[in-house]
N, C-alpha and C positions, 0 to 999 in steps of 0.2 A: 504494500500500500504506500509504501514511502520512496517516490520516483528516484528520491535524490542517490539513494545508495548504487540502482543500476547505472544512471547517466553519468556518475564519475566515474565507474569500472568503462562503460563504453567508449566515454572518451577519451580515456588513456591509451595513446596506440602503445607503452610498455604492455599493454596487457591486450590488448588484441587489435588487429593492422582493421584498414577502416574496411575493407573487403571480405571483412573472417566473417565468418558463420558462427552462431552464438546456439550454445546447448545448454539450457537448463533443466539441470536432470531433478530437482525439487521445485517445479512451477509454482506450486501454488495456486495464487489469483491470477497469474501470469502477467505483474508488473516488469518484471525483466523484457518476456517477451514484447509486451508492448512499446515497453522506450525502447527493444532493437531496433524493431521496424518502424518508427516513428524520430527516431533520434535523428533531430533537424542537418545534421553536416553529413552523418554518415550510417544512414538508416541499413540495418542489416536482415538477411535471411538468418530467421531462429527457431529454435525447436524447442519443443518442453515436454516432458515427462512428469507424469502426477497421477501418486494411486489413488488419491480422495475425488471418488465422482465428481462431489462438488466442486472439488477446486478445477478439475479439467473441465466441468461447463462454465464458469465461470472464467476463464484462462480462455476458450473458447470465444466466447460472447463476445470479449474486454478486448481480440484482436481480431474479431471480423465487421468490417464497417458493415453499413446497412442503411437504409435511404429512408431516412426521419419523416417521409409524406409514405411511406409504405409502415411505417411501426406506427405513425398517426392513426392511420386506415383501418389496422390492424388492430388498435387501442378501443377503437367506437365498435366495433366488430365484437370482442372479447366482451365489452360492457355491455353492449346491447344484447346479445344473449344471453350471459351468465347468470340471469335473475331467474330464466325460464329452463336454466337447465335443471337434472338431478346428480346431487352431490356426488362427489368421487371422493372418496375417503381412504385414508389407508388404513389396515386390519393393526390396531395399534392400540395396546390392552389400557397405553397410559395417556389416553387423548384427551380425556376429562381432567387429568389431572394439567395438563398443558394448557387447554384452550375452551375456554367459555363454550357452551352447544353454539348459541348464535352466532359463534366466528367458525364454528367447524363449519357448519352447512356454507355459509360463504364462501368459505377458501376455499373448501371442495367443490361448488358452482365453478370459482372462477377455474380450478384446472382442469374440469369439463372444458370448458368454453374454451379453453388454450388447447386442449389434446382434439377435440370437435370441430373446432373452426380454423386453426393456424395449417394450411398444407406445409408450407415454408419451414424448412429444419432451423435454418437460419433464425428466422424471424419467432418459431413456435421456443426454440431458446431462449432467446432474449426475454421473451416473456414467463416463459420458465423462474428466469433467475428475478425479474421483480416480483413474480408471484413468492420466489422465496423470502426476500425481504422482507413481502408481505405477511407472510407466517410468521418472520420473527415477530415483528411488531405488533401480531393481532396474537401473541401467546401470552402465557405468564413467566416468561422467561425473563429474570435479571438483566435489564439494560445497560445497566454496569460493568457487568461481569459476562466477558468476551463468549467464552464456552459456555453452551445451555445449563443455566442454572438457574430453578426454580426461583422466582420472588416470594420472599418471605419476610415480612411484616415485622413478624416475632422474633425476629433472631434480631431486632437493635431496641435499645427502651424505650419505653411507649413515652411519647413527647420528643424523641429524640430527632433530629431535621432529617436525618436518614428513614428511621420510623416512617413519618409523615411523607416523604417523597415516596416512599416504597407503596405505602397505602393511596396514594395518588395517583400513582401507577397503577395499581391493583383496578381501581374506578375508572382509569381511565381503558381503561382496557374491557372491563364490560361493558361498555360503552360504546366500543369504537365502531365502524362504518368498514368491514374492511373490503368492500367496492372501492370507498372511495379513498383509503389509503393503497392500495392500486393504483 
């Protein structure tokens, strides 16, 4: 996530001539890949490797362009259907304990309407990965705290500003709209 670290490795031809081929064998999100191919003097052919699904759709996504009037297109498409689809759920024993019912049936509309309506591999990705965003933000997962971990209320003292943002969170999240954080 943090450019700065590939774009001084790219730019130093001590570590590689401006014509070399970059391999990252731990992609990730694939910020590396994307300053190769993008790095303004001497943009390169790269490659990445990554065992985490996530991080190689996401690695994916993050370097292949894609035409902002077609993921428009493709946005009203997604919305306009997804109210009328039925839920797609995954068989997942701990889903109540994750996510309010009224964000399940949502999020599972919306990845009906992305697997139902998107032909485009390209384009039915990209919306893959804001659906996942999606999920984080419509779970009860710790905002704070990077790896899925339950929000819990009770684990700081009651009055305490963590307390209280935590229980903030907690409301705002049965709460939420998650169409329309989509």
């Amino acid at each position: 996530v943090l450019p700065y670290i590939p774009i001084f490795f790219l730019t130093s031809t001590d570590i590689v001539r401006p014509d070399d081929r970059v391999l990252d064998m731990f992609a990730g999100s694939g910020t590396v890949l994307l300053e190769a191919s993008t790095h303004p003097y001497h943009p390169r052919t790269s490659y990445g490797v990554e065992i985490n699904p996530l991080g190689r759709l996401i690695s994916k996504v993050k370097t292949k362009p894609l035409d902002p009037a077609i993921l428009d297109a493709s946005l009203r498409d997604v919305l306009a259907i997804a109210p009328t689809c039925q839920p797609t759920l995954p068989s997942y024993s701990k889903i109540d304990f994750w996510f309010p019912r009224q964000n399940q049936s949502a999020l599972g509309k919306l990845r009906e309407a992305i697997d139902r309506r998107l032909a485009d591999g390209d384009v039915r990705d990209f919306f893959r990965i804001c659906l996942a965003v999606t999920v984080r933000r419509c779970s009860f997962a710790d905002p704070d705290v990077p790896p899925p971990v339950r929000l819990a209320p009770d684990r700081y003292p009651a009055g305490s500003p963590r307390h209280a943002r935590a229980e903030a969170h907690r409301a705002k999240v049965l709460s939420l709209d998650p169409l329309g954080i989509f």
